[in-house]
C-alpha positions in Angstrom: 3.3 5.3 0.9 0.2 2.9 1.6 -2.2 4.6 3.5 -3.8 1.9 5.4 -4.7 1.5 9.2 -6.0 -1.4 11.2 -9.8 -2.1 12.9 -11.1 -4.4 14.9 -14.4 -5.5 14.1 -16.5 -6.8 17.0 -18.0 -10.5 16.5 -21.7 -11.1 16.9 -20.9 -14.5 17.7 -20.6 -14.2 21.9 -24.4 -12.3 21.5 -26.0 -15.5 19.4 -24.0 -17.8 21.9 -25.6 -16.0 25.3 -28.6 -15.5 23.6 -28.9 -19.5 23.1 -27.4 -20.3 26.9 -30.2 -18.0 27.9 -32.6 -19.9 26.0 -31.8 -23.2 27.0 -32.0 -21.8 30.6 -35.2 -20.9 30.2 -36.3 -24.5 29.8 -34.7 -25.8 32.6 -35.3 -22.8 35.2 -38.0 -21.5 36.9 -37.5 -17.6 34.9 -40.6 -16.6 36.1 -39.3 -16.3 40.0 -36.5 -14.2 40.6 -33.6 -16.4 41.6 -34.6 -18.0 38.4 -34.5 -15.4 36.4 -31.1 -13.9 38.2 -29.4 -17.2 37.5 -30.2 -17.1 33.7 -28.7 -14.1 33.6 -25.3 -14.7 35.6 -25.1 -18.0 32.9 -26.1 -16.0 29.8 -22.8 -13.3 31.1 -20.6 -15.9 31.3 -21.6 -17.5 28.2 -20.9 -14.2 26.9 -17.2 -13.6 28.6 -16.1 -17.0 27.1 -17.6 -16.2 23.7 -15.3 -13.4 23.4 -12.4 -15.2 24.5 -13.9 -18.0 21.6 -14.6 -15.7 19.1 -12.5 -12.3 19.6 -12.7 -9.1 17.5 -12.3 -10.1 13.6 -9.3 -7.4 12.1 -9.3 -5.8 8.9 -7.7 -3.5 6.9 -9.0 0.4 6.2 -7.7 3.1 3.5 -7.1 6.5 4.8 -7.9 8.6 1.8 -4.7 11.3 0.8 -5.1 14.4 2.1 -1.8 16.5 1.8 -3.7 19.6 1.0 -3.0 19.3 -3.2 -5.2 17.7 -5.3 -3.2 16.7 -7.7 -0.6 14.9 -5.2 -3.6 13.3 -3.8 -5.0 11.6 -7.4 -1.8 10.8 -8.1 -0.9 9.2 -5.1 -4.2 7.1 -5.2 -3.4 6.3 -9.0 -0.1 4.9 -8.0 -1.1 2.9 -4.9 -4.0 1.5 -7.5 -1.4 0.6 -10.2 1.4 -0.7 -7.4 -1.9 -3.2 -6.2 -1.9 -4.2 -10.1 1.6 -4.9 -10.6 1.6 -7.2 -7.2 -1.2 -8.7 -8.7 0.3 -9.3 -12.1 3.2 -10.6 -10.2 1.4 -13.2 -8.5 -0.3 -14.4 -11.9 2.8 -14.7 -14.4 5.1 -17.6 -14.0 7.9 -16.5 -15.8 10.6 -15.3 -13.6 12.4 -13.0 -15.3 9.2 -10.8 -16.2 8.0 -10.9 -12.6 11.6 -10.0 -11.7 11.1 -7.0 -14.0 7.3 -6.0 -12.4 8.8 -5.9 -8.9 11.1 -3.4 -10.1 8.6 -1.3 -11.5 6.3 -1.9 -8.0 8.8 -0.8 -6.2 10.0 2.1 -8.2 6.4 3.2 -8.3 6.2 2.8 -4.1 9.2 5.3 -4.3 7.9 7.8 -6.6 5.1 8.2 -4.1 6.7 9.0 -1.5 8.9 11.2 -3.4 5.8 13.0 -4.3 4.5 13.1 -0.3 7.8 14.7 0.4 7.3 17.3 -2.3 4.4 18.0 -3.9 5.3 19.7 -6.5 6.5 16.2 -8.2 3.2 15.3 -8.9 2.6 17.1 -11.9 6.2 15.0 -12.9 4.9 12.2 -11.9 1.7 12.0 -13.7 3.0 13.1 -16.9 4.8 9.7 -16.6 1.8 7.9 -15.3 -0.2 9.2 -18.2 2.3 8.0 -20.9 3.5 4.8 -19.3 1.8 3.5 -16.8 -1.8 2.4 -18.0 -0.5 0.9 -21.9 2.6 -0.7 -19.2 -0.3 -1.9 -17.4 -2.4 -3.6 -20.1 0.7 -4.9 -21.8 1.1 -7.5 -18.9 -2.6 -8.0 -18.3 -2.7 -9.3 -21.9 0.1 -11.5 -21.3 -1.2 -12.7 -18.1 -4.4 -13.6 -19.9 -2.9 -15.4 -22.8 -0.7 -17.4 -20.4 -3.5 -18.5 -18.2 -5.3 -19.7 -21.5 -2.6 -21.8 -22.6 -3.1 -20.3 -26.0 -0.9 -21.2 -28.5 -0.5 -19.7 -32.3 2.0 -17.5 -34.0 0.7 -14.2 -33.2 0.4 -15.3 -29.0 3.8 -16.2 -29.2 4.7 -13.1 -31.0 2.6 -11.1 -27.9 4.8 -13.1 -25.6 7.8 -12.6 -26.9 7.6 -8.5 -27.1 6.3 -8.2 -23.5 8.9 -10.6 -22.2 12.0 -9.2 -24.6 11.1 -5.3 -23.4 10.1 -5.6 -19.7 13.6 -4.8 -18.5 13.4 -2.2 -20.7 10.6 -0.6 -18.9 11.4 -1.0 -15.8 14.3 0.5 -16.5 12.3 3.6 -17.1 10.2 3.3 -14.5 13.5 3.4 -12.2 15.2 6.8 -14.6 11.7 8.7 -14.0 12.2 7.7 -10.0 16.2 8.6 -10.8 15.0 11.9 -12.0 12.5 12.7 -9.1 15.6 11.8 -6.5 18.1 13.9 -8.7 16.0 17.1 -8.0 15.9 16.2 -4.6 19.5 16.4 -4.6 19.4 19.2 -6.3 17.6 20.9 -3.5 19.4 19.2 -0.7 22.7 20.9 -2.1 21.0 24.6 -2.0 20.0 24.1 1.4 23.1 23.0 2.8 24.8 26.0 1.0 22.3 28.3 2.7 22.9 26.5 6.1 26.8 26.8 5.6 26.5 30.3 4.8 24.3 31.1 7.3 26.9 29.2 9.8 29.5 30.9 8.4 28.1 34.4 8.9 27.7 33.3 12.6 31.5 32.3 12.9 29.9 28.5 13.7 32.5 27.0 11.1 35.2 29.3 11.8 36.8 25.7 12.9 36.3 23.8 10.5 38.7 22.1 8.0 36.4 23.7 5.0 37.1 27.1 6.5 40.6 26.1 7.4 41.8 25.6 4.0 40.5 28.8 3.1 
């Protein structure tokens, strides 16, 4: 689902490098007649060649906004990439395993939803019905945790916090995965009425007239 792509970003580095050889050169070298002048330039090129060799083009990472011709699909695809970014993040922050276990399964239940809803747009309004019950208090749930555990606060009520998230994370992802159940079930759904069509369709051209299905029949 990410919608990413690669650049290359020049570096100004082999400029500043055969702008100095040049300089130097123009201590040492009689610029002001032509050979001079000629030779300053030859240096400064290759000063520049090796620079880029030295110092080659720095790459980076660009997001390709959604277009798939629905605005709704398009929010909610962003939202979800956003909240995918969060979750990785949360990850990364919270030590305790089984509750990162548990936000990895709701990353990548999210990942799947959006390309669910790439595939068919019409899931989006599904999808953000969940996203608007769920997925921001889900969110802030383990953000607060994540915060109390990196202050290495202690107190009855912190543990209490702790406790809730840590006791109910499987719980939500589990629903995280039904919603994404419930997105692929409807796909199947679909898949089954279009093979019908296709069969019939074969049918009515005497393409299956070989087959066991028609054999039995």
């Amino acid at each position: 689902m990410g919608k990413t792509i690669v650049l290359k970003k020049p570096s100004v580095l082999p400029w500043y490098l055969a702008g100095i050889v040049g300089l130097l050169c123009s201590f040492v070298l009689p610029v002001y007649r032509l050979w001079g002048l000629i030779v300053m330039l030859v240096i400064s090129a290759v000063a520049f060649a090796v620079g880029k060799r030295v110092f080659p083009a720095v790459e980076y990472q660009a997001e390709v906004p959604f277009d798939t011709g629905d605005a709704t699909a398009d929010e909610i695809l962003k939202e979800l990439q956003n909240a995918g970014r969060q979750l990785h993040q949360l990850d990364l922050r919270i030590e305790d395993e089984p509750l990162s276990a548990a936000i990895r399964r709701m990353e990548r239940a999210l990942h799947a939803m959006g390309i669910e809803v790439e595939k068919n747009l019409t899931q989006a309004r599904v999808v953000r019905r969940f996203c608007q019950r769920y997925l921001g208090d889900t969110i802030h749930l383990l953000e607060q945790y994540a915060d109390l555990e990196r202050l290495e606060i202690q107190g009855q009520n912190v543990d209490a916090i702790r406790r809730q998230v840590e006791e109910n994370a499987q719980v939500i992802a589990g629903v995280f995965e039904n919603q994404l159940n419930e997105l692929l079930g409807q796909q199947v759904m679909e898949n089954e009425v279009n093979l019908q069509v296709l069969k019939n369709l074969l049918q009515q051209d005497k393409l299956l007239q070989n087959s066991p299905d028609t054999q039995d029949r």
